[in-house]
The first five atom37 places (N, CA, C, CB, O) and aatype in JSON, in Angstrom:
{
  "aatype": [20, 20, 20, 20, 20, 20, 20, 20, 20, 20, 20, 20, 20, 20, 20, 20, 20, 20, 20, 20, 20, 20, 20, 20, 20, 20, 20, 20, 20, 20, 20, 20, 20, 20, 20, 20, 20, 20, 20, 20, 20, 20, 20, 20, 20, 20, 20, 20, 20, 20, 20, 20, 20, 20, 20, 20, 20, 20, 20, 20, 20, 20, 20, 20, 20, 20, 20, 20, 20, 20, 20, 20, 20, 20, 20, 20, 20, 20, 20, 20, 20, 20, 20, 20, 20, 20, 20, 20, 20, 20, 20, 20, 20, 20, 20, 20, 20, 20, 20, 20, 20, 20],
  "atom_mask": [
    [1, 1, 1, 1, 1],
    [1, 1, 1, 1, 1],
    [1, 1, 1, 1, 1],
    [1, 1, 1, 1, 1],
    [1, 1, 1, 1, 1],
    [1, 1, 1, 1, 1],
    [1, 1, 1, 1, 1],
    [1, 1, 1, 1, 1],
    [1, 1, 1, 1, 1],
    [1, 1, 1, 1, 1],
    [1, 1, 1, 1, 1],
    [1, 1, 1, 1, 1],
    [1, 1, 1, 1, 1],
    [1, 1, 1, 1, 1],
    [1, 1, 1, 1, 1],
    [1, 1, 1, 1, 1],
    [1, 1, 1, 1, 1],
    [1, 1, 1, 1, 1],
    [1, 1, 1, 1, 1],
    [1, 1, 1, 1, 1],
    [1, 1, 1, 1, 1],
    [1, 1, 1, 1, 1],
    [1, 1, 1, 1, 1],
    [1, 1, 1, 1, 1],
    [1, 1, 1, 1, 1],
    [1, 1, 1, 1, 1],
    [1, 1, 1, 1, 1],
    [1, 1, 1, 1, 1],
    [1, 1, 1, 1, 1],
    [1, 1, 1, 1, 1],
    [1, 1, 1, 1, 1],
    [1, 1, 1, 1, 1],
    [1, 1, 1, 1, 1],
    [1, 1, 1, 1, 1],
    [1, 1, 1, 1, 1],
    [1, 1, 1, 1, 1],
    [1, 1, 1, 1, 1],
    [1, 1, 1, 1, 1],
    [1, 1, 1, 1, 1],
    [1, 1, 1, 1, 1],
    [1, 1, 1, 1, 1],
    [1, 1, 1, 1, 1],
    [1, 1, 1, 1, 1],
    [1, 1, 1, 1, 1],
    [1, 1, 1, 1, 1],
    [1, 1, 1, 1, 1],
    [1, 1, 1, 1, 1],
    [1, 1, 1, 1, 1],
    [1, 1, 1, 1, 1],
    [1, 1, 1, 1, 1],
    [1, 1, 1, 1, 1],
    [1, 1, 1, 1, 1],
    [1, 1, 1, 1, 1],
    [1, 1, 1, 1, 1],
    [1, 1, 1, 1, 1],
    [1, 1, 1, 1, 1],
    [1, 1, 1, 1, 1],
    [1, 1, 1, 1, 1],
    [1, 1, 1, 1, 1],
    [1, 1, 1, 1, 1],
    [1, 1, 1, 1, 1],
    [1, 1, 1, 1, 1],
    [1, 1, 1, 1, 1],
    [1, 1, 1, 1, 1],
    [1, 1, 1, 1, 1],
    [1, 1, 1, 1, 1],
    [1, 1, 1, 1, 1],
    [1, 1, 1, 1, 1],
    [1, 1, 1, 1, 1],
    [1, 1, 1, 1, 1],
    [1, 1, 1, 1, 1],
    [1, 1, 1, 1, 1],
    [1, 1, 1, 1, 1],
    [1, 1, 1, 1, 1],
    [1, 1, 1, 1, 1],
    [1, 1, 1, 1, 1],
    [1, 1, 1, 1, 1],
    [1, 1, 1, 1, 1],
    [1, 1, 1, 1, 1],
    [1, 1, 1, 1, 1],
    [1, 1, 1, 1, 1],
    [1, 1, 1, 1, 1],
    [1, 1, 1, 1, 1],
    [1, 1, 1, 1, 1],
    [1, 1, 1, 1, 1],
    [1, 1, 1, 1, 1],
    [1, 1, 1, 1, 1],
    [1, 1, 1, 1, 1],
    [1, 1, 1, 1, 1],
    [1, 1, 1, 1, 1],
    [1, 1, 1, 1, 1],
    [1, 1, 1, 1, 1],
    [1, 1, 1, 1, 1],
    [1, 1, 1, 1, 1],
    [1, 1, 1, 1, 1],
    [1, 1, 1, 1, 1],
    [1, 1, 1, 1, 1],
    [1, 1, 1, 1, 1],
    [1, 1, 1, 1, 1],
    [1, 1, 1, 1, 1],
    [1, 1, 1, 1, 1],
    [1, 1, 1, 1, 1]
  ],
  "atom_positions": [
    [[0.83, -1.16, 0.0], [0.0, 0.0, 0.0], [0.89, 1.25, 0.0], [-0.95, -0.01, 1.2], [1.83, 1.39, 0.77]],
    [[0.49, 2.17, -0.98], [1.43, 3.72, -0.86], [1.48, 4.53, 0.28], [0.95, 4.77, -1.81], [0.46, 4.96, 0.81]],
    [[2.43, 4.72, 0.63], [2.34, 5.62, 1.88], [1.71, 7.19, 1.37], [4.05, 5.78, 2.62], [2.0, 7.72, 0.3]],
    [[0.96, 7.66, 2.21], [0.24, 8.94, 2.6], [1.32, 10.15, 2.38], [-0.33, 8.86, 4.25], [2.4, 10.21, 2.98]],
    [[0.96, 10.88, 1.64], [1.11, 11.99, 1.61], [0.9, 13.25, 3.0], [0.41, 12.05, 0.6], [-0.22, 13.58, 3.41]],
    [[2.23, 13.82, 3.55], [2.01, 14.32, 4.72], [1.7, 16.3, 4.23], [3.56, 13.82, 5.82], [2.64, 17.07, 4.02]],
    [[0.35, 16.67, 4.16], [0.47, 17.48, 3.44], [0.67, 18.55, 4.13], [-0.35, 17.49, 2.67], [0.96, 19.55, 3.47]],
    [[0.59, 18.69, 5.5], [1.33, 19.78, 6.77], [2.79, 20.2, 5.89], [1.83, 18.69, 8.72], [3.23, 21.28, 5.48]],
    [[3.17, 19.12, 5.84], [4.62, 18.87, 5.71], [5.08, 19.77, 4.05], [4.89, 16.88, 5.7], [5.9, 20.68, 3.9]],
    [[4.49, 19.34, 3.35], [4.7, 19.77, 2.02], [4.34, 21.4, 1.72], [3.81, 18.81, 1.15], [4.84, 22.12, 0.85]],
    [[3.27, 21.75, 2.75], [3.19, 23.48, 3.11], [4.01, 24.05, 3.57], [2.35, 23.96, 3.91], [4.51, 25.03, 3.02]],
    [[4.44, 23.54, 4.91], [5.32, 23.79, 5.25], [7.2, 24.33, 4.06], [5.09, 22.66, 6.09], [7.91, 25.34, 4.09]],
    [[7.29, 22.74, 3.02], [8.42, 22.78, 2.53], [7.89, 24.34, 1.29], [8.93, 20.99, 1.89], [8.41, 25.42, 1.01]],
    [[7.08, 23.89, 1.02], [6.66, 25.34, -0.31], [6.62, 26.55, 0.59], [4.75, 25.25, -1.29], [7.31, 27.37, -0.01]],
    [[6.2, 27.12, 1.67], [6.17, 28.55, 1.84], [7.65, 28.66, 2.43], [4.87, 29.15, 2.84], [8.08, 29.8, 2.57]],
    [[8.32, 27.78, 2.74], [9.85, 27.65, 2.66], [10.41, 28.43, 1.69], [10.3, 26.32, 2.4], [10.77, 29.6, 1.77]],
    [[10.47, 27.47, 0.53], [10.5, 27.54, -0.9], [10.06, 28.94, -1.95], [9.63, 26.46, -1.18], [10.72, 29.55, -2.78]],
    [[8.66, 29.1, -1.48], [8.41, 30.93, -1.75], [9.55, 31.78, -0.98], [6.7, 31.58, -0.96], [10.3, 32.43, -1.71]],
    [[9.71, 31.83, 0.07], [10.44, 32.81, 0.64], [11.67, 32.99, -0.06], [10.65, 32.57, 1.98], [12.04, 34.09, -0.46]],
    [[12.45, 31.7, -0.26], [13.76, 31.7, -0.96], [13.87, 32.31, -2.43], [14.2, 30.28, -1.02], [14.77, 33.04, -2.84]],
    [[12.55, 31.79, -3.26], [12.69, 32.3, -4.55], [12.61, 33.54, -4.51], [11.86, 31.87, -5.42], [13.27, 34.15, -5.35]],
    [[11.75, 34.35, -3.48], [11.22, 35.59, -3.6], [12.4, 36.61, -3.12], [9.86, 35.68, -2.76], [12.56, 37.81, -3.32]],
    [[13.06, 35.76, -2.5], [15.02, 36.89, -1.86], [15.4, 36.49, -3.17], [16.63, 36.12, -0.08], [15.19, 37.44, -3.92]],
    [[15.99, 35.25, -3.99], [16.37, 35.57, -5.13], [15.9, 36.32, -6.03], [16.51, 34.84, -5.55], [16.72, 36.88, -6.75]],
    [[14.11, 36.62, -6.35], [14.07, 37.13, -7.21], [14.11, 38.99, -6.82], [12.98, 36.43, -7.85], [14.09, 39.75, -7.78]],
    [[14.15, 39.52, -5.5], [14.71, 40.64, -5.48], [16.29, 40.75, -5.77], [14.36, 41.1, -4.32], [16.87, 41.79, -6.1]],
    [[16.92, 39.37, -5.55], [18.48, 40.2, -5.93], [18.77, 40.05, -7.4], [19.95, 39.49, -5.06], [19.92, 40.43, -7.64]],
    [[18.22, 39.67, -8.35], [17.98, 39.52, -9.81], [17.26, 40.66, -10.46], [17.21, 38.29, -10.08], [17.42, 40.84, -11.67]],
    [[16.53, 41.39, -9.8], [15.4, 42.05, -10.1], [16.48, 43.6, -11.0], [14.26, 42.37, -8.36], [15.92, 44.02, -12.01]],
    [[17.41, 44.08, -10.74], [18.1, 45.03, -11.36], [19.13, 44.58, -12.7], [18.85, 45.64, -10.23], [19.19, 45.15, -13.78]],
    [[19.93, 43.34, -12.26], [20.52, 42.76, -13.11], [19.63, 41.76, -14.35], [21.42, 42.08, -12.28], [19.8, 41.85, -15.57]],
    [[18.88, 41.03, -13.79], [18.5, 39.98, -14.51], [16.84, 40.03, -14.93], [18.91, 38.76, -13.67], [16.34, 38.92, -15.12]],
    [[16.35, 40.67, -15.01], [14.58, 40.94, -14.82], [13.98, 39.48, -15.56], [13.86, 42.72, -15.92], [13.01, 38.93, -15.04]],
    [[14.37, 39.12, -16.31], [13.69, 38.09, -16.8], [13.85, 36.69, -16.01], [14.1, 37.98, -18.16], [13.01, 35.79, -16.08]],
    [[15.24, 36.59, -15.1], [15.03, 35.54, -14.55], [14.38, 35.86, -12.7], [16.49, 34.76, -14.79], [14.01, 34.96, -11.95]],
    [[14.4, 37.55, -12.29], [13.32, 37.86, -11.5], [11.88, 37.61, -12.16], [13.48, 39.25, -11.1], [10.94, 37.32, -11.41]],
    [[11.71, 37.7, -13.35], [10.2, 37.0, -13.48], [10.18, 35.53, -13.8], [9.33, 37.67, -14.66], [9.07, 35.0, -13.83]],
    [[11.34, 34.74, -14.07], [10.79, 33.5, -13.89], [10.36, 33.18, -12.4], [11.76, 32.53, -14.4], [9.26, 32.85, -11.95]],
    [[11.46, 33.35, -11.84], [11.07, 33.52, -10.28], [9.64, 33.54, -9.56], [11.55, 34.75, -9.91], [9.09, 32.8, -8.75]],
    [[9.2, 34.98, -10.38], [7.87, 35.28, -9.83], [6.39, 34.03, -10.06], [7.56, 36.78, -10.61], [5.4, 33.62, -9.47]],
    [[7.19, 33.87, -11.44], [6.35, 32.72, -11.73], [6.01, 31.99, -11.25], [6.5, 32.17, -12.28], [4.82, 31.78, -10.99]],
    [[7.49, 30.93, -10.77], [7.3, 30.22, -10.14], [6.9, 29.92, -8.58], [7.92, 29.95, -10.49], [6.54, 28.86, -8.07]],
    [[7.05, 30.93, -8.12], [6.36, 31.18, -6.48], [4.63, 31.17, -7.03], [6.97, 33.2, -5.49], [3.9, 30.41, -6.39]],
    [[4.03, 31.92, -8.07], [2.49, 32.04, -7.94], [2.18, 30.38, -8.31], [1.67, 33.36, -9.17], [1.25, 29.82, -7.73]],
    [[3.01, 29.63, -9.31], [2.58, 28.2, -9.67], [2.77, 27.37, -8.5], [3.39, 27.59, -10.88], [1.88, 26.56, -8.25]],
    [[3.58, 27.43, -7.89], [3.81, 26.44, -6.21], [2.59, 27.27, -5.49], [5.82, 26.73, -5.05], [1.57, 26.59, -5.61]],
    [[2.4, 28.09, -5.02], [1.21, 28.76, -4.44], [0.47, 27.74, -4.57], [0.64, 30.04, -5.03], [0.2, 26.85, -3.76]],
    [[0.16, 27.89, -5.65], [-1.73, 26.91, -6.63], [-1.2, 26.04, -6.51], [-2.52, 27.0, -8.51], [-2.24, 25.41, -6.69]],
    [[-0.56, 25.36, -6.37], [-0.25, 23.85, -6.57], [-0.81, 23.2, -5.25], [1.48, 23.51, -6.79], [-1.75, 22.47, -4.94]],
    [[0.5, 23.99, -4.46], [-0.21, 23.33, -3.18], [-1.26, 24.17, -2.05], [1.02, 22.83, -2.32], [-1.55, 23.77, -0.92]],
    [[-1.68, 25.27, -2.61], [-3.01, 25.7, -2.23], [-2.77, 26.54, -1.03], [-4.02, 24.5, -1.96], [-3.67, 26.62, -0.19]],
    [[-1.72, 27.12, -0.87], [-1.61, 28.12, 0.07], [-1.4, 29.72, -0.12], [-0.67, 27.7, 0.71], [-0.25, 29.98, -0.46]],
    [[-2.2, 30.78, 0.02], [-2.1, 32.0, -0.02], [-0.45, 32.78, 0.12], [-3.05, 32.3, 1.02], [0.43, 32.53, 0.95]],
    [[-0.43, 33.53, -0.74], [0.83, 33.92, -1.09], [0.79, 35.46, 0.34], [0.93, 34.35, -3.2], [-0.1, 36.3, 0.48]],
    [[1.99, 35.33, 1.09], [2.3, 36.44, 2.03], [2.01, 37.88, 1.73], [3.62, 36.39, 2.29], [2.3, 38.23, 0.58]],
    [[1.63, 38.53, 2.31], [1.51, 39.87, 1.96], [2.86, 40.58, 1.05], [1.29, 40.59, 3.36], [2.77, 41.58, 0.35]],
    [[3.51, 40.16, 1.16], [5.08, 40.56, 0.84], [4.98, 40.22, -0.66], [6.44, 39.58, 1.76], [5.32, 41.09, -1.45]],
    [[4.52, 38.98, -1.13], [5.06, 38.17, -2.18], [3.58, 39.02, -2.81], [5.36, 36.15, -2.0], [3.88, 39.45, -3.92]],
    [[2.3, 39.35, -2.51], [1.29, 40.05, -3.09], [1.28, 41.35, -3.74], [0.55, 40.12, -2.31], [0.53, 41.8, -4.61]],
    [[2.38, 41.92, -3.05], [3.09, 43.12, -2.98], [3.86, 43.28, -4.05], [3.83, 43.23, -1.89], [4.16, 44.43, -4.39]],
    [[4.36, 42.02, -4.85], [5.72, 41.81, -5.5], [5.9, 41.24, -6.9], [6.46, 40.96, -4.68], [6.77, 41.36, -7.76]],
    [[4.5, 40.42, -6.78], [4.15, 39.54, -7.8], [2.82, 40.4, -8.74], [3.66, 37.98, -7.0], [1.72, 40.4, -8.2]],
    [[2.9, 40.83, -9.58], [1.6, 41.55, -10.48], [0.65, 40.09, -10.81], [2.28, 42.51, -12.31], [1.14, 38.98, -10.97]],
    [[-0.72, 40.41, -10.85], [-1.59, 39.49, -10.58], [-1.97, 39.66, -12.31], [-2.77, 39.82, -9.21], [-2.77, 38.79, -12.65]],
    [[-1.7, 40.3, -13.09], [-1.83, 40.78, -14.45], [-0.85, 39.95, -15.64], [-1.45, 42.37, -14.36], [-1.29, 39.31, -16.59]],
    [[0.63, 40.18, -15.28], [1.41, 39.69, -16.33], [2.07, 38.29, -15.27], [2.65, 41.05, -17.05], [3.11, 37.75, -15.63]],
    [[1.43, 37.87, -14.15], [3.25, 37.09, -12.8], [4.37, 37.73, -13.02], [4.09, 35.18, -13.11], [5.38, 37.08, -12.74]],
    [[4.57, 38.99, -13.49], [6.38, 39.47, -13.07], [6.36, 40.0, -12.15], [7.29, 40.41, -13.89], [5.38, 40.56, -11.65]],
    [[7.69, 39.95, -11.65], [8.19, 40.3, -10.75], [7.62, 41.79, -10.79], [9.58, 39.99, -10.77], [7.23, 42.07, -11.93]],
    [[7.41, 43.06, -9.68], [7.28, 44.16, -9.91], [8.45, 44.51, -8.71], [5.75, 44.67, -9.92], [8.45, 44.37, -7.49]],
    [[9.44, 45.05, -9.69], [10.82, 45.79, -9.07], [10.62, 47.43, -8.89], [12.24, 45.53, -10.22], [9.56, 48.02, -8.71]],
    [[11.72, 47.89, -8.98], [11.29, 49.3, -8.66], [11.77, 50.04, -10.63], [12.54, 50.11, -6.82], [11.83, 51.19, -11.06]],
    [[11.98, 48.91, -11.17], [12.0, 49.7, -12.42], [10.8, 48.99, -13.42], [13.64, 49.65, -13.14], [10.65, 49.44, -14.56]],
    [[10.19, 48.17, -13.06], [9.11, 47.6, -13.65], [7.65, 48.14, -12.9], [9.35, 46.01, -13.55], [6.62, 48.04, -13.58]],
    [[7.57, 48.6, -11.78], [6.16, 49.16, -11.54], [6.43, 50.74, -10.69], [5.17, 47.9, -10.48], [7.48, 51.12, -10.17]],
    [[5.53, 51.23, -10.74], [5.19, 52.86, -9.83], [3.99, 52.77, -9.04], [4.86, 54.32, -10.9], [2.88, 52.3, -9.24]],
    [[4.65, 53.47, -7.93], [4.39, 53.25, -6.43], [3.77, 54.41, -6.56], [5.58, 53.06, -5.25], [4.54, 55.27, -7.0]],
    [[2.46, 54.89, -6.33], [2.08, 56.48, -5.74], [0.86, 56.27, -4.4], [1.21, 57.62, -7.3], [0.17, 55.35, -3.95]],
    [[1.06, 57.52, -4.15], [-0.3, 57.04, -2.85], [-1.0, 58.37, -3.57], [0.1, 57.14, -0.48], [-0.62, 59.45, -4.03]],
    [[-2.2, 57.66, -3.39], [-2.97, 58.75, -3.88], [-4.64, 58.68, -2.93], [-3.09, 58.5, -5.76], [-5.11, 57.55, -2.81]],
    [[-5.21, 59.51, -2.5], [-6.62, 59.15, -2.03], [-6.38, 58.47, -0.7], [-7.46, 58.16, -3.1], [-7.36, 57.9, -0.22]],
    [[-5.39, 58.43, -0.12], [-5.47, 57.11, 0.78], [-5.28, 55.77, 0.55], [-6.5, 56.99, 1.22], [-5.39, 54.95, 1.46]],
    [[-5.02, 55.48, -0.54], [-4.58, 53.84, -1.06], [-3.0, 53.97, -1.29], [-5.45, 53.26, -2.78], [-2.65, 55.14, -1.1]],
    [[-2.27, 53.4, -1.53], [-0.94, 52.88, -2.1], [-1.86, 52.06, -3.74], [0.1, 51.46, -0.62], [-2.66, 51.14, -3.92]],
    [[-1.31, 52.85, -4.4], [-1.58, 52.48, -5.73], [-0.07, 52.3, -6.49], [-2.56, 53.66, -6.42], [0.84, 53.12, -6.48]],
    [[-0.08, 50.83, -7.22], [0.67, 50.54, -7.65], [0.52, 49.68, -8.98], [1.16, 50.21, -6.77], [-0.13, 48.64, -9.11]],
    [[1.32, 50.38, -10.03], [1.01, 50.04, -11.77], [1.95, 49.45, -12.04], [0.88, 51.17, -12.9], [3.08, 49.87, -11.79]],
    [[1.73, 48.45, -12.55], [3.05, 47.76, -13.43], [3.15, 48.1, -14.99], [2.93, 46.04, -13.4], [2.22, 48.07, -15.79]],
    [[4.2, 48.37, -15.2], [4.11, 49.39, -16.29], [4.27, 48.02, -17.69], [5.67, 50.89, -16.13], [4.01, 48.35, -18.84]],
    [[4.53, 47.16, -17.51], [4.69, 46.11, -18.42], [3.11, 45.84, -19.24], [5.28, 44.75, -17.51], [2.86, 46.1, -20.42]],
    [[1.96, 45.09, -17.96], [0.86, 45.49, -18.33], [-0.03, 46.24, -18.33], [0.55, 45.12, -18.25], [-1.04, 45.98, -18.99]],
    [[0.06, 47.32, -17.66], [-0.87, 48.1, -16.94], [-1.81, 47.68, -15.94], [-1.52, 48.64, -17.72], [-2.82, 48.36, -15.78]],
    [[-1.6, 46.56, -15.2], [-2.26, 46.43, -13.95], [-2.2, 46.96, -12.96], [-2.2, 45.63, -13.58], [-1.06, 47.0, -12.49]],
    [[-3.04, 47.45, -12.35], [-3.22, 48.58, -11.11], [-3.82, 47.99, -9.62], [-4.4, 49.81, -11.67], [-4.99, 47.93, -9.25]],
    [[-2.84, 47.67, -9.07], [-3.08, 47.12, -8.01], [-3.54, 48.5, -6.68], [-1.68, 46.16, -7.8], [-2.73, 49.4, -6.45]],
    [[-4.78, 48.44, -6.02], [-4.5, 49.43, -5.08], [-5.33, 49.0, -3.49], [-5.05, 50.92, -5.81], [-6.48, 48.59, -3.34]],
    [[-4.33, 49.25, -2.51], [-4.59, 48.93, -1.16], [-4.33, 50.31, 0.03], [-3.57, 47.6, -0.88], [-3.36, 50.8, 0.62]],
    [[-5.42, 50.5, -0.03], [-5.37, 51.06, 1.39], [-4.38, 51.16, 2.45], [-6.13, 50.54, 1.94], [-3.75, 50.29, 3.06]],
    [[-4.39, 52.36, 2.52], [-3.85, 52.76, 3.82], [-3.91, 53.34, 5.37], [-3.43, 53.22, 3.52], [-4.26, 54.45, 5.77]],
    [[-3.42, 52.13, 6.13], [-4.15, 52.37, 7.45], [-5.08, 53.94, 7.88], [-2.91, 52.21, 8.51], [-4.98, 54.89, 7.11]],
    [[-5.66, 54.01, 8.71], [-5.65, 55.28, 9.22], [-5.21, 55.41, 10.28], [-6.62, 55.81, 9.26], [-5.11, 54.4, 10.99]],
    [[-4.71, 56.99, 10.91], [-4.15, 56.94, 12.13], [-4.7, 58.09, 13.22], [-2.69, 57.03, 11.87], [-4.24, 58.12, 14.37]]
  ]
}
């Protein structure tokens, strides 16, 4: 009989695994942009795979429009209205989130 799949375990090893790709794909992100977006890629495809929500950080980082990476020469940051609005200039996706109040 096949042994069981421990799937704690395998969440565990993937949001591992996101974290690491996601430090490589910031230190690629000036030199190498295309292999910061394979990168990006591949953190949103492990995500779905094994079904765990991507960190605020990696939401932040990853455009939900084209999966590239969004560096500081691939998207613009403005606050406008009270949101943090942020465009990736590759596709024009416009990501925008609120900002606390104080």
């Amino acid at each position: 009989m096949a042994r069981r799949r421990d799937k704690g375990e395998e969440k565990s090893i993937a949001s591992r695994r996101i974290a690491i790709l996601l430090h490589q794909a910031e230190l690629e992100a000036s030199q190498e942009p295309d292999l910061a977006d394979a990168y990006a890629q591949r953190v949103r495809r492990l995500a779905m795979k094994v079904q765990i929500g991507l960190p605020k950080l990696a939401k932040a980082l990853i455009c939900r429009g084209c999966s590239g990476f969004k560096g500081p020469n691939v998207a613009r940051t403005r606050i406008r209205n009270g949101q943090l609005v942020q465009t990736c200039l590759r596709c024009g996706h416009i990501r925008r989130q609120p900002l606390g109040s104080s």
